[in-house]
LOZA-554598 format. One record per residue (C-alpha): residue number from 1; residue in three letters; x, y, z. Coordinates in steps of 0.1 Angstrom, whole numbers, padded with zeros to 4 digits. Last residue first. Layout:
BEGIN
R   vexmar   bator      xx      yy      zz
R      NUM     ala       X       Y       Z
...
This chain:
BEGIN
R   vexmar   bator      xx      yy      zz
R      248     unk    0081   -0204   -0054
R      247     unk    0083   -0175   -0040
R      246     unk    0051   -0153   -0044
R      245     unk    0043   -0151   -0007
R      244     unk    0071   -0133    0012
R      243     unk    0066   -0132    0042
R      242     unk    0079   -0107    0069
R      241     unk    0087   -0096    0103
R      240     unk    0082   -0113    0139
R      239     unk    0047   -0117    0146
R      238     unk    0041   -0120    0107
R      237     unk    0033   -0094    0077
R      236     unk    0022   -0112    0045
R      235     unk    0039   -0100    0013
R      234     unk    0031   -0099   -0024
R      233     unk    0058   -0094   -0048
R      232     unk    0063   -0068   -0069
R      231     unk    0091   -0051   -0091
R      230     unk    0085   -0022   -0118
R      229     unk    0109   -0004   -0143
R      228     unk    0111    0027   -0164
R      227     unk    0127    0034   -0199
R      226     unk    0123    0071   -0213
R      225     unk    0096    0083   -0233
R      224     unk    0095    0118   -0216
R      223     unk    0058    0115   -0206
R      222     unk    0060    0077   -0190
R      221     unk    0039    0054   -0204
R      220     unk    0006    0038   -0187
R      219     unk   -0014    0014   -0212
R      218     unk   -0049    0010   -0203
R      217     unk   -0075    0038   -0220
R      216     unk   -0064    0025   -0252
R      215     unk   -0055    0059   -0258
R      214     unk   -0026    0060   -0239
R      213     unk   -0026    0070   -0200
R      212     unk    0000    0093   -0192
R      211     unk    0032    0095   -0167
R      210     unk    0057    0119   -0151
R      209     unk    0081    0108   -0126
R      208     unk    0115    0121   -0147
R      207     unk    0135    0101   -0162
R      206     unk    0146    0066   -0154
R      205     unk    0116    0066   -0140
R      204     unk    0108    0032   -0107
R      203     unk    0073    0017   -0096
R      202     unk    0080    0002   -0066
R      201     unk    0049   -0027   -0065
R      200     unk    0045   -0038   -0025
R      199     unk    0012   -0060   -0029
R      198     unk    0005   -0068    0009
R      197     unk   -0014   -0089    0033
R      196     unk   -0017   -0082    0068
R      195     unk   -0020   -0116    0090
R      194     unk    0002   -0102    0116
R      193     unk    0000   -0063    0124
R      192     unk    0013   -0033    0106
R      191     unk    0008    0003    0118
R      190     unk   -0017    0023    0097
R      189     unk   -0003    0056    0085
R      188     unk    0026    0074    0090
R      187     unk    0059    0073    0106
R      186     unk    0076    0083    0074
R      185     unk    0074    0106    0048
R      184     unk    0062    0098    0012
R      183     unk    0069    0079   -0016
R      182     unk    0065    0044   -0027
R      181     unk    0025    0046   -0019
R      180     unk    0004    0023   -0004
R      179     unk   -0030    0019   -0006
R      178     unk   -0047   -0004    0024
R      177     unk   -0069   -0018    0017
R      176     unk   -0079   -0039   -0012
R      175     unk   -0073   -0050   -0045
R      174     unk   -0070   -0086   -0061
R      173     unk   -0103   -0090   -0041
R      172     unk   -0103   -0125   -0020
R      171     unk   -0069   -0117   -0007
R      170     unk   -0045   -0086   -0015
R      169     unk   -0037   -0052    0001
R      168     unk   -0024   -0025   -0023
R      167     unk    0008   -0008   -0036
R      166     unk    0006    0023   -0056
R      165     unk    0001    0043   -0095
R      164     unk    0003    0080   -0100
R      163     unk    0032    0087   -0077
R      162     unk    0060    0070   -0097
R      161     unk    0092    0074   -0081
R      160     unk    0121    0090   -0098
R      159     unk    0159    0079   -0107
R      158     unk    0188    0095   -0096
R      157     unk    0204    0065   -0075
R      156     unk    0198    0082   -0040
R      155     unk    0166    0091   -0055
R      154     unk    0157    0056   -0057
R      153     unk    0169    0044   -0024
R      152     unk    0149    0071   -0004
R      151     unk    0116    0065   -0024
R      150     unk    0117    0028   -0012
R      149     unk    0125    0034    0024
R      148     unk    0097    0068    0025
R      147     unk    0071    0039    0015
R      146     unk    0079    0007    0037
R      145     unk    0083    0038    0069
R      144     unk    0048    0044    0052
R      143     unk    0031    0016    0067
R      142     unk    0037    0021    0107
R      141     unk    0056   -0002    0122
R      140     unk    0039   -0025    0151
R      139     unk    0044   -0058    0126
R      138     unk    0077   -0054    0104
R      137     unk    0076   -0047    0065
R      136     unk    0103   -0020    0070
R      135     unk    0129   -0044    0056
R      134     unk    0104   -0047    0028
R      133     unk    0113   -0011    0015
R      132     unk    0144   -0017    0008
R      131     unk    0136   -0050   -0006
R      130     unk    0118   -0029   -0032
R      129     unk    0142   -0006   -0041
R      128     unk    0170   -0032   -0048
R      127     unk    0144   -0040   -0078
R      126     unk    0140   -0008   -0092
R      125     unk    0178    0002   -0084
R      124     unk    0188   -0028   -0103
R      123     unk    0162   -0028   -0131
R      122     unk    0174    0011   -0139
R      121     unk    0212    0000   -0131
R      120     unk    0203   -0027   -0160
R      119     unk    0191    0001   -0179
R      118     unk    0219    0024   -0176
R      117     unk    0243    0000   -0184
R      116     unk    0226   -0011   -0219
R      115     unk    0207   -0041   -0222
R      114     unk    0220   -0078   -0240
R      113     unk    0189   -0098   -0246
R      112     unk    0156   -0087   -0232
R      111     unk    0159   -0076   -0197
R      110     unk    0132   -0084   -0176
R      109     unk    0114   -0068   -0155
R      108     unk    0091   -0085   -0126
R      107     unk    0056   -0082   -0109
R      106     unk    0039   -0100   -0082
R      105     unk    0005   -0109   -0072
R      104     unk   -0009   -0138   -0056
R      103     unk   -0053   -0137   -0050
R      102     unk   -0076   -0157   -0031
R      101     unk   -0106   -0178   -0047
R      100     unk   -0093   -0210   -0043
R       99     unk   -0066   -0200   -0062
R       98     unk   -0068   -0164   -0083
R       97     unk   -0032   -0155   -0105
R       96     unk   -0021   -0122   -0111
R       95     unk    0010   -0113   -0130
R       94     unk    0029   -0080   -0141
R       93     unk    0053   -0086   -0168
R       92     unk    0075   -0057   -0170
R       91     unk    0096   -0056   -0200
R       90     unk    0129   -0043   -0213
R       89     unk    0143   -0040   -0247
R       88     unk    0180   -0040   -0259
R       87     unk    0176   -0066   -0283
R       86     unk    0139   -0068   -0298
R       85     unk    0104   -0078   -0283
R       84     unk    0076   -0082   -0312
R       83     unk    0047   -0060   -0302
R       82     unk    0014   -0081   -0318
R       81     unk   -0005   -0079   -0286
R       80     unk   -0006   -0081   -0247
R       79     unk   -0018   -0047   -0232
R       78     unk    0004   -0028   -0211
R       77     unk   -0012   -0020   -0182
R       76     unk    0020   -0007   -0166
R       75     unk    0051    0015   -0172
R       74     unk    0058    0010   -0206
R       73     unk    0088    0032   -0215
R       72     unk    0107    0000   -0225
R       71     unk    0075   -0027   -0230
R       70     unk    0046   -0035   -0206
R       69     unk    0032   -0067   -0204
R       68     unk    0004   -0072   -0186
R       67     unk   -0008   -0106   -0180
R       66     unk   -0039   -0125   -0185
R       65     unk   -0049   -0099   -0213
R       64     unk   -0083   -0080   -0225
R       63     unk   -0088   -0058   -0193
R       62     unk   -0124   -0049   -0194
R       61     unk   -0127   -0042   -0153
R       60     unk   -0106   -0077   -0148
R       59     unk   -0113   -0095   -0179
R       58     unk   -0080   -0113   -0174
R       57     unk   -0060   -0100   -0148
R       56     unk   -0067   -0124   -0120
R       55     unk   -0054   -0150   -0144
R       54     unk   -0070   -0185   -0134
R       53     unk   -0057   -0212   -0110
R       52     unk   -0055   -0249   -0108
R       51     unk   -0022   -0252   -0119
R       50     unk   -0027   -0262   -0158
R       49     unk   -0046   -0228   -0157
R       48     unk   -0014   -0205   -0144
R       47     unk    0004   -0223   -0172
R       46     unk   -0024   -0220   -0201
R       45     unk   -0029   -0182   -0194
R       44     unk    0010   -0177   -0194
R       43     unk    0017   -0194   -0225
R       42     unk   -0008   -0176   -0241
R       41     unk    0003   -0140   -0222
R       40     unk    0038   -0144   -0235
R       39     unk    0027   -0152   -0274
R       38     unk    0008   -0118   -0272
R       37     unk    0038   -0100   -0259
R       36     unk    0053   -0111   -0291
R       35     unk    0085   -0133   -0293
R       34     unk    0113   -0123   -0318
R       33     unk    0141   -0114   -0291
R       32     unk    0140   -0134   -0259
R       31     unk    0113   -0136   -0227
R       30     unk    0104   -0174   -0235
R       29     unk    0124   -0194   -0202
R       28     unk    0116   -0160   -0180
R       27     unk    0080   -0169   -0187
R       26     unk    0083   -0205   -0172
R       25     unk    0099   -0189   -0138
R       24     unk    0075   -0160   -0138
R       23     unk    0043   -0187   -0140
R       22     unk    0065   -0205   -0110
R       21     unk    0062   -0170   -0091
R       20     unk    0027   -0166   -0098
R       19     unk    0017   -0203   -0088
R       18     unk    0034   -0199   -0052
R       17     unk    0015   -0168   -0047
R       16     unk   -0017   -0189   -0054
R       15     unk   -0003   -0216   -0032
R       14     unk    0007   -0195   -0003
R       13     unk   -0024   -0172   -0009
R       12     unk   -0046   -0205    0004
R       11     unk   -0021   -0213    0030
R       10     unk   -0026   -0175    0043
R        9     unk   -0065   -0184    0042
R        8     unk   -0061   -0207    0065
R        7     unk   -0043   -0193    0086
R        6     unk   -0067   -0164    0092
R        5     unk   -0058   -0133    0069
R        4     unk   -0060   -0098    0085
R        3     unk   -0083   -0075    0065
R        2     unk   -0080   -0034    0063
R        1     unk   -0109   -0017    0061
């Protein structure tokens, strides 16, 4: 079922999206060579904290980190540890923060240092992807017109969508209904009325769109260990378009 948020509750997701995207800001500051992925999720937990909030991620079904942090062919999941971030790397740091008992979600990579071409087209297309897609976030149309825009974009730029792994609704549970996919025809689905809220996540290969699940049961990597990319932000659908909720 999907839920329509009250007012109320969309000032509620407001402030926790509000908290996400200022806990990017103050990550961004930190995301250089020498730091670990471990030392990004400290000062993460104690930002989202010192506003009120605490990390949706952290113990969520056994997940160990208040953040995931997921390194070059990293996809998700990536649990924060001892990895020491060098020139030429990229992250996705996916956070979550719960305010008042309501969710923000949103997801970013970063480059670390200087990057090659090809992976600054890779965080380009990834990102460029996603706003694609949001120019379909519109009340009336139907879901995967946000999907089939998103997949369009990143084949047009030779890079694959990940199938495996999807958007979601957000509020009180960090994931609800509906699923959606960055792939996929359009015209389908659910249509989108006011008050929807949504986690659109394009999840971008530089290769091809296959991934696995390491042995830490968490970490998602892609099969042909090449570099991949994922952007988020969590949306709320209005009378007359969008939201976005994790701005600052």
């Amino acid at each position: 079922m999907i839920i329509c948020k009250t007012q109320r509750e969309l000032d509620i997701m407001r402030e926790a999206g509000r908290i996400v995207a200022l806990t990017h800001k103050e990550l961004k500051k930190h995301i250089k060579p020498g730091i670990t992925t471990k030392e990004l999720d400290a000062i993460a937990e104690k930002f989202i904290r010192a506003n009120d909030a605490i990390p949706s991620f952290k113990g969520y079904n056994g997940f160990r980190g208040s953040i995931c942090a997921s390194v070059n062919e990293e996809l998700v999941h990536g649990i924060p540890g001892d990895r020491v971030l060098n020139e030429g790397d990229i992250i996705s740091i996916d956070i979550g923060a719960k305010y008042n008992g309501y969710h923000g979600d949103s997801a970013w990579t970063y480059a670390v240092g200087e990057i090659s071409d090809e992976a600054q087209k890779l965080l380009d297309v990834t990102e460029q992807s996603l706003f694609k897609g949001l120019e379909e976030a519109k009340a009336g149309v139907r879901l995967s017109n946000i999907s089939h825009a998103i997949q369009t974009y990143v084949e047009q730029h030779d890079f694959s969508v990940v199938r495996e792994y999807v958007g979601h609704g957000v509020g009180q549970d960090l994931h609800e209904d509906p699923q959606i996919p960055h792939y996929g025809p359009p015209n389908k689905g659910p249509r989108l009325k006011p008050g929807m809220v949504l986690a659109i996540e394009p999840m971008v290969n530089s290769g091809t769109r296959y991934v696995k699940t390491l042995a830490d049961d968490w970490t998602v990597v892609t099969v042909d260990g090449k570099y991949c990319a994922h952007f988020e932000h969590t949306i709320a659908i209005t009378e007359d378009g969008f939201e976005i909720l994790t701005i600052e």
